[in-house]
C-alpha positions as CSV (number, residue, x, y, z in Angstrom):
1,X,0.0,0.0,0.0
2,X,1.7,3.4,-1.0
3,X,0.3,6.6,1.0
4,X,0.5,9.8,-0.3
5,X,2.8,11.7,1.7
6,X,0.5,15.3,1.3
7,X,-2.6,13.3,2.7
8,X,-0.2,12.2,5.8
9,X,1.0,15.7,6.1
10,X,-2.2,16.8,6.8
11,X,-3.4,14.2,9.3
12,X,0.1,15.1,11.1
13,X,-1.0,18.8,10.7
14,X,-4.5,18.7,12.3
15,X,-3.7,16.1,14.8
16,X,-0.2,18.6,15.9
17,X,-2.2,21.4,15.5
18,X,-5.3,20.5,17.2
19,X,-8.3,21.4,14.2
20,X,-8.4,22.0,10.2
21,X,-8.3,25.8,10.3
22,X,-4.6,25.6,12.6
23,X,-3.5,22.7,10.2
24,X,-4.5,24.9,7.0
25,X,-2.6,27.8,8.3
26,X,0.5,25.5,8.9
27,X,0.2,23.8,5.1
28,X,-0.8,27.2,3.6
29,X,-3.5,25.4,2.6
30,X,-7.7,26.2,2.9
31,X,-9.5,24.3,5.7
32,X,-11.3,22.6,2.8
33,X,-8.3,21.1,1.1
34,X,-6.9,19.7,4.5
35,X,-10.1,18.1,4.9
36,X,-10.2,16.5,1.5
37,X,-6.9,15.0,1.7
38,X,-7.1,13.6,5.6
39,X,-10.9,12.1,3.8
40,X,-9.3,10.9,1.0
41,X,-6.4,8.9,3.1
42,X,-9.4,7.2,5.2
43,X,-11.4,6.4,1.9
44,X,-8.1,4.7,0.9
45,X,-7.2,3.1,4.4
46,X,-11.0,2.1,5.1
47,X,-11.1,3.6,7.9
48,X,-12.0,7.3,10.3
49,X,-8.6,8.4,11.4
50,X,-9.9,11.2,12.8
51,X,-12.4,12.4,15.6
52,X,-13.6,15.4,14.2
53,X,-14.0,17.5,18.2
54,X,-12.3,20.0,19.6
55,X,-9.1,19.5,19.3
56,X,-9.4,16.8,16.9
57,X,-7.6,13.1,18.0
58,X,-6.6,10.0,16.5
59,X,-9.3,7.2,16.4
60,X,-7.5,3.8,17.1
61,X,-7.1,3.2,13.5
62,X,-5.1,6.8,13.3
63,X,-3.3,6.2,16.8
64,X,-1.4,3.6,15.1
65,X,-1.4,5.0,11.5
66,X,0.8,8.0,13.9
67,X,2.9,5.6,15.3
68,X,4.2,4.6,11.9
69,X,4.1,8.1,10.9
70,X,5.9,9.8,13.5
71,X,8.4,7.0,12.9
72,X,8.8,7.2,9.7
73,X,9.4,10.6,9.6
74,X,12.3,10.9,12.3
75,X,13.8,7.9,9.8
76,X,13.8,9.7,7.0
77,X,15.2,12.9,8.8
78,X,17.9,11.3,10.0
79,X,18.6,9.0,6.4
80,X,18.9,12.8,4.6
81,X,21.1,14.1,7.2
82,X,23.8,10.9,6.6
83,X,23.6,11.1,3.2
84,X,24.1,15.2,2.5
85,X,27.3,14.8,4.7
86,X,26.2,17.9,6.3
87,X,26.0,18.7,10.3
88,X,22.8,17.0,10.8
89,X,19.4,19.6,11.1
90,X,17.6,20.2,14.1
91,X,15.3,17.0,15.0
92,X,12.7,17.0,16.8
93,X,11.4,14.5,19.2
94,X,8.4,14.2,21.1
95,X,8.5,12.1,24.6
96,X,5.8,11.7,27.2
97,X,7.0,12.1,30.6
98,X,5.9,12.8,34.1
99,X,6.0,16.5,36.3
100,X,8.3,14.6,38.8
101,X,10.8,13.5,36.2
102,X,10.8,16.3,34.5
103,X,11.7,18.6,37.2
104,X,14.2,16.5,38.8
105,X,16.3,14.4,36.4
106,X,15.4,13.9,32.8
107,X,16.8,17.2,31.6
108,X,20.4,17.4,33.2
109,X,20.2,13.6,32.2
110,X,19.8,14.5,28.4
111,X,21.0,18.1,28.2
112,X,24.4,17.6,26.9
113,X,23.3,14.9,24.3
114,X,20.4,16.8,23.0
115,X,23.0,20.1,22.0
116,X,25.6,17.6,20.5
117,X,23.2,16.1,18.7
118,X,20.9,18.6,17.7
119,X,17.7,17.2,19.0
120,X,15.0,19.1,20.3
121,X,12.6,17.6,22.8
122,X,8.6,18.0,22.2
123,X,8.0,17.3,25.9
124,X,4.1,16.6,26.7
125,X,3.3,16.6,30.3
126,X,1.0,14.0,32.4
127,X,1.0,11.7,35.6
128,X,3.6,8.7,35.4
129,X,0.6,6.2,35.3
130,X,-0.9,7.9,32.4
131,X,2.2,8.9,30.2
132,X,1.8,5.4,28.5
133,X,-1.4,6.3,26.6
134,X,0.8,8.9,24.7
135,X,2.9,6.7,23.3
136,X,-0.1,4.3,22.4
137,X,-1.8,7.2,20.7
138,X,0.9,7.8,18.7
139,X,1.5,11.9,20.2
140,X,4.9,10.5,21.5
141,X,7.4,8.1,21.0
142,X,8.8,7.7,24.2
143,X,7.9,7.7,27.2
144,X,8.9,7.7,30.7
145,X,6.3,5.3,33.0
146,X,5.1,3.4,36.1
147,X,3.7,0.4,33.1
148,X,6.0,-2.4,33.3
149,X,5.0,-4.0,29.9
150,X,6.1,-3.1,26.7
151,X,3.5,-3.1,24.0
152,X,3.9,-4.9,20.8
153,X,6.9,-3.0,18.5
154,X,8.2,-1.6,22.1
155,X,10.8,-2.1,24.2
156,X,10.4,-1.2,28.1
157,X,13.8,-0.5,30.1
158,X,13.6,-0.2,33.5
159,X,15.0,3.0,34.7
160,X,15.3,3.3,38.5
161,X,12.7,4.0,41.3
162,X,12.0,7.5,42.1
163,X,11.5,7.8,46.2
164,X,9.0,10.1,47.2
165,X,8.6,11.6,50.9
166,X,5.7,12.8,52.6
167,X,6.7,16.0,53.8
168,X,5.0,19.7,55.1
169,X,6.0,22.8,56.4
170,X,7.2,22.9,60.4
171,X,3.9,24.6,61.1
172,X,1.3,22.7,59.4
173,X,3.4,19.2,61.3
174,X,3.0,21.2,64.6
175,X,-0.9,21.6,63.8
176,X,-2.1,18.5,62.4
177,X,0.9,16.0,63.2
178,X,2.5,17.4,66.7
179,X,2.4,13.6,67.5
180,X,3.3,11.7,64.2
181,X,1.5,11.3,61.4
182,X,-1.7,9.4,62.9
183,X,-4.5,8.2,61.2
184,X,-7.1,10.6,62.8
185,X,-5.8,13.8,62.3
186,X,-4.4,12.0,58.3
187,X,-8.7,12.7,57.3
188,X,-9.1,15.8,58.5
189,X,-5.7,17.4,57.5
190,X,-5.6,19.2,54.3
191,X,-3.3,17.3,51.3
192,X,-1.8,19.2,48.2
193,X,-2.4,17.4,45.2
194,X,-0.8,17.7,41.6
195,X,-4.0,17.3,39.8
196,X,-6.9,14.8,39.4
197,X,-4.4,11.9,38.0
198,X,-2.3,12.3,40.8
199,X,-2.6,9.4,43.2
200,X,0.5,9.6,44.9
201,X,-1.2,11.2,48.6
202,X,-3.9,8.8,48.0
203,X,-2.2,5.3,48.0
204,X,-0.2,6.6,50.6
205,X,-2.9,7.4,52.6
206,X,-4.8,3.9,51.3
207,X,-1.5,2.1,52.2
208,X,-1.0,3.0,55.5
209,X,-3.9,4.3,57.4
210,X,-7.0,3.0,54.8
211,X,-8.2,6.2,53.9
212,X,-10.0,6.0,50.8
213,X,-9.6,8.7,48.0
214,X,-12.0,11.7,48.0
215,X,-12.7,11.1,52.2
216,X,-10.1,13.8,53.5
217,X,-9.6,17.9,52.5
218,X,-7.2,18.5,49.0
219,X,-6.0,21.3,47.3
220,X,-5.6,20.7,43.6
221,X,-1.5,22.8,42.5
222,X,-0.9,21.5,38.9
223,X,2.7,22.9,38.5
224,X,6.0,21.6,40.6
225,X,7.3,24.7,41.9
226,X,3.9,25.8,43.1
227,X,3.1,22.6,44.2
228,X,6.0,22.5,46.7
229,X,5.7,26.1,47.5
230,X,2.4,25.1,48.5
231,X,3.4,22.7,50.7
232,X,5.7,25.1,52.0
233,X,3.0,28.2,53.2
234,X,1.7,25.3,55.4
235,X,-1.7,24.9,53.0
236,X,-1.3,21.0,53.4
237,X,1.3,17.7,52.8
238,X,2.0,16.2,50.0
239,X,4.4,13.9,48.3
240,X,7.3,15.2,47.2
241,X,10.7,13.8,44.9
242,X,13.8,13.1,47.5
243,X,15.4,14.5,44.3
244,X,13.6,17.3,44.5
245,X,14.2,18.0,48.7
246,X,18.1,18.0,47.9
247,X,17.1,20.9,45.7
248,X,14.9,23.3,46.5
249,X,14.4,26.1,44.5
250,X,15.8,29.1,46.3
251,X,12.8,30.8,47.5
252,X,12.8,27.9,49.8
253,X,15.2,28.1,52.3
254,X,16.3,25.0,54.2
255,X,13.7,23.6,56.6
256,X,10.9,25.0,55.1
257,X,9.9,21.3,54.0
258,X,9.9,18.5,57.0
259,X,9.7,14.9,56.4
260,X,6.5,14.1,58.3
261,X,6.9,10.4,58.0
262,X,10.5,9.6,57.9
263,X,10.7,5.9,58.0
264,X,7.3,5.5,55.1
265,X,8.8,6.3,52.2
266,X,6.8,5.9,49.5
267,X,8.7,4.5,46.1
268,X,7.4,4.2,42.5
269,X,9.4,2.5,39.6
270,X,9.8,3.9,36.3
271,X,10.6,2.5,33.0
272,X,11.3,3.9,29.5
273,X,9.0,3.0,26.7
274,X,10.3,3.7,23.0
275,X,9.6,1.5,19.8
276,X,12.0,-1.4,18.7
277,X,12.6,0.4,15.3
278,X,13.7,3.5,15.8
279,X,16.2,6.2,13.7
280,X,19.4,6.8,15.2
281,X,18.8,9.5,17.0
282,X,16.2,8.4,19.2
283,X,18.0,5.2,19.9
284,X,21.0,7.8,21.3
285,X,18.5,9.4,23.3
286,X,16.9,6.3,24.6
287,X,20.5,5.2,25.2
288,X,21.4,8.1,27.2
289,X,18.5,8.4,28.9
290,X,18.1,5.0,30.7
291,X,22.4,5.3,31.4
292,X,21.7,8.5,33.1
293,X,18.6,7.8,34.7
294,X,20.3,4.7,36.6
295,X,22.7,6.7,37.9
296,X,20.3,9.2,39.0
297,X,17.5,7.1,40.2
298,X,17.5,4.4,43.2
299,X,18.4,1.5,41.8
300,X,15.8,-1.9,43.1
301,X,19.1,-3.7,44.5
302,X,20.1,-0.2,46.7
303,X,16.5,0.4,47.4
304,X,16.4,-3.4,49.1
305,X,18.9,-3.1,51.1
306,X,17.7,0.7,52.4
307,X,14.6,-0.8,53.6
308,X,15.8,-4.2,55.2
């Protein structure tokens, strides 16, 4: 089967851009003729490719059509740049990866690779349970995850285990947890929360007291810094990176974050998705990522011998 590669540009354009009227102004095209050649590419594969909403996604037949042609396209970019003999172009990538990660690790983990190589990362945010989906939908092609299986064409790499810390600010512990953390005072004291995907505070709280989610007081902070800040103005606990505490940013002075639970850490292992057949750039990323990351991240055999 041959696809037209203007039909595929303009899947690639609506789904990127989020409608027909962004895609058309990308193409310099008219909203009509973007639609015509995304309808004439699903007459041809037999199939809708597109929910037509605001913003416009991938059905599951275009989910994996985008998985072979994100592919595709970072093979070819890379193919032109051996054969010209020139300094490679600017490549983009798009990964899937969590707040945590992002804020901590990743980035001084890839940094140096990304300017030798001239790479530039198309980063979309969500929680580390969820990043997966991304990659299955075909708006990534990489991803960093809790999701121990690889899907079929994927490889999954375990990374390391990021250790998370319940912590507040010395006021809020002398308020709510003057005596340890205890399960009584846990459901009424107020818990900051990354967003609606975040489950960290609630299988902590499941885990060791048996609260159940939605029975105790949350604020909702859907940024890192803001999150721990936060945390910080006493408004409530949460779970924050151990990365993270060795680094606070510097409108947090030391102390200003307590570990209200010191001996209930709460870990969560992370793995790096990315497909089998990949151009060789990504497969240097990938390659730097999961060598950095395990140097980085608590590693199972260290994390064993910590808890025993």
């Amino acid at each position: 089967m041959n696809l037209d590669s203007r039909q595929c540009e303009a899947l690639l354009a609506v789904i990127d851009s989020g409608s027909f009227e962004q895609a058309a102004a990308l193409l310099r095209l008219t909203s009509s003729a973007v639609s015509q050649r995304v309808r004439a590419l699903e007459i041809q594969l037999g199939s809708p490719l597109l929910v037509r909403s605001r913003p416009c996604r991938p059905t599951h037949a275009g989910q994996r059509l985008l998985q072979h042609l994100r592919r595709v396209q970072l093979l070819e970019q890379d193919l032109q740049a051996d054969f010209s003999g020139e300094q490679a172009e600017l490549l983009s990538i798009a990964v899937a990866v969590n707040a945590d990660s992002l804020s901590s690790w990743l980035l001084p983990a890839v940094a140096e690779f990304l300017r030798s190589e001239q790479v530039l990362l198309d980063v979309s945010l969500d929680d580390q349970d969820h990043t997966h989906a991304l990659l299955e939908a075909g708006l990534a092609l990489g991803c960093v995850s809790t999701e121990l299986h690889a899907m079929r064409g994927c490889s999954a790499e375990y990374l390391g285990i990021m250790r998370y810390r319940c912590v507040g600010s010395p006021a809020y512990r002398q308020q709510w947890f003057a005596r340890g953390m205890q399960r009584a005072a846990a459901q009424k004291a107020p818990v900051v929360v990354f967003n609606r995907k975040d489950k960290l505070q609630a299988g902590y709280l499941k885990q060791h007291f048996g609260i159940v989610e939605h029975s105790y007081p949350c604020h909702y902070i859907p940024a890192s810094d803001p999150f721990m800040h936060a945390i910080a103005l006493g408004m409530g606990w949460g779970m924050v990176p151990e990365l993270m505490l060795h680094r606070l940013p510097a409108h947090l002075p030391p102390g200003s974050l307590v570990d209200l639970a010191p001996d209930r850490p709460m870990d969560s292992s992370l793995y790096w998705h990315s497909w089998k057949v990949q151009s060789p750039r990504l497969q240097k990323l990938s390659q730097t990522l999961i060598a950095a990351a395990r140097t980085m991240l608590i590693q199972a055999d260290a994390a064993t011998e910590e808890k025993t």
